[in-house]
N, C-alpha and C positions, 0 to 999 in steps of 0.2 A: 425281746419277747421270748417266743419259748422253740429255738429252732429243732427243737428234737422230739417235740412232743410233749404237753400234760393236759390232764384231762379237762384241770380248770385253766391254765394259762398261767396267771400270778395266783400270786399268794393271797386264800381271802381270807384280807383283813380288811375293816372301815374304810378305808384311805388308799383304797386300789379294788375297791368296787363301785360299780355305777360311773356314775359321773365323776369321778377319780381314776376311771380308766386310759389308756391313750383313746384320744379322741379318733372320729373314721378319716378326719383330715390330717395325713402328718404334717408337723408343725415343724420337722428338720428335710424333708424332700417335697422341694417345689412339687405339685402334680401327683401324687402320691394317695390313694387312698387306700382305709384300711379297713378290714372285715375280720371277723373271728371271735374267737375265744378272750384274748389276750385286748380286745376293744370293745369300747363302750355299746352295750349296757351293759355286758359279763358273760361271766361262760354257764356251758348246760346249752343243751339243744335249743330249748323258746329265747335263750338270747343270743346265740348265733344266729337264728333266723331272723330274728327283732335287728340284729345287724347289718346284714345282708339287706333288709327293709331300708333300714336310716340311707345307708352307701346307696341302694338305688334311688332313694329322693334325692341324694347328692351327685351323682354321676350325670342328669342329664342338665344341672347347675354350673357344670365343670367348665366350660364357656366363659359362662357369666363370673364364675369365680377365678377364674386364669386376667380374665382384662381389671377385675376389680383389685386382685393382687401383684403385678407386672410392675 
């Protein structure tokens, strides 16, 4: 991702916006959820918050999703 900072995160092009982003679940750290710029839906303030949204419908799943992936 972007450990130093940028305004949008990745680079936008087609194929790394939206639902081509990393997803809020990481797919390489068991337990791991992600927020930001650099995560789905994209960057700019309305989808950082729109992120922060999706991670809270997922966070109180994280239970159900931990015995469902074990």
């Amino acid at each position: 991702l972007s450990p130093h900072g940028a305004g949008f995160s990745l680079e936008p092009r087609i194929f790394q916006s939206a639902w081509f982003r990393p997803h809020n679940i990481s797919e390489e750290i068991h337990g791991l959820f992600l927020v930001g710029a650099g995560t789905h839906p994209g960057a700019g303030l309305p989808s950082v918050v729109t992120s922060s949204e999706v991670l809270n419908h997922l966070v109180p799943e994280a239970q159900h999703w931990k015995a469902y992936h074990d």
